[in-house]
Steps between C-alpha positions, in 0.01 A plus 500: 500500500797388679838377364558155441796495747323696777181226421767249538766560701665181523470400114861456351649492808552110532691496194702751561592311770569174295714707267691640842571130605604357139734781464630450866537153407670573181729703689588283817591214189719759283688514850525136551589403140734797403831305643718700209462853638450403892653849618858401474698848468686627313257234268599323197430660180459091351166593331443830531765808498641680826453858540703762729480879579698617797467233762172352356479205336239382317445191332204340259430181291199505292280193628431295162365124462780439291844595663684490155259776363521873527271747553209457260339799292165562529393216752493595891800405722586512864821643633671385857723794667738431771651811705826529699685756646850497702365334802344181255136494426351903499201638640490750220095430327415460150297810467458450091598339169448559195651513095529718230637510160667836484522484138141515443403698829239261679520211705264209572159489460445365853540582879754220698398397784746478843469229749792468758536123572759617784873508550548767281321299189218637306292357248408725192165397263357618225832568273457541148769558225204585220744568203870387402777702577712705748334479850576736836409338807449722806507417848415784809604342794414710890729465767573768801233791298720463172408380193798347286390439135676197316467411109617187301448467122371214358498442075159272458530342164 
């Protein structure tokens, strides 16, 4: 007997479509709503906190539905990255995020997701702080066949 997919090829495939388009849409309104971080460099560390190493600069605010709260534990959050270099916004790539807690040797129970909304901005989902206490963010950011690694820590209480 023959698979289900190769006795229906086109099952599934509409919705994946329909999840395509919401996220597209979800994207295209991130861009037109995000008017804090709107790839202004060297950006504005208002929100989030401003990152160098060499000439890079990078810069993140943790996208929250209330502004006055930080990062939660152990509920999923967004972050928004902004990158610049010496000539204003870079065209260095977010290759990967991530966080740790060095003290205990793991990091988060989940993969982030990358989506570059354009002018050197990139959104990152699927951030989880899971337990209280000293955080290591990591950053790997591509530009001319090097990777530059960046880390912030973060104290989630």
């Amino acid at each position: 007997m023959k698979s289900y997919a190769k006795r229906y090829p086109l099952a599934g495939r509409r919705w994946r479509h329909a999840d395509s388009v919401r996220k597209a849409l979800a994207i295209l309104a991130a861009g037109l709503t995000t008017g804090a971080m709107n790839a202004a460099c060297p950006p504005d560390a208002a929100d989030g906190a401003v990152l160098t190493k060499g000439e890079l600069v990078l810069a993140y605010r943790p996208l929250l539905a209330d502004k006055s709260s930080r990062i939660p534990m152990a509920k999923h959050f967004a972050l928004e990255v902004q990158l610049c270099d010496p000539e204003g916004v870079s065209i260095a790539r977010l290759h990967k995020a991530d966080a740790t807690m060095p003290e205990h040797r793991h990091g988060m129970n989940y993969r982030t997701l990358i989506t570059p909304l354009g002018s050197g901005r990139f959104r990152i989902e699927g951030m989880m702080f899971h337990m209280a206490g000293h955080w290591q963010l990591a950053f790997e950011i591509q530009a001319g066949g090097e990777t530059t690694r960046i880390t912030h820590d973060v104290q989630i209480e």
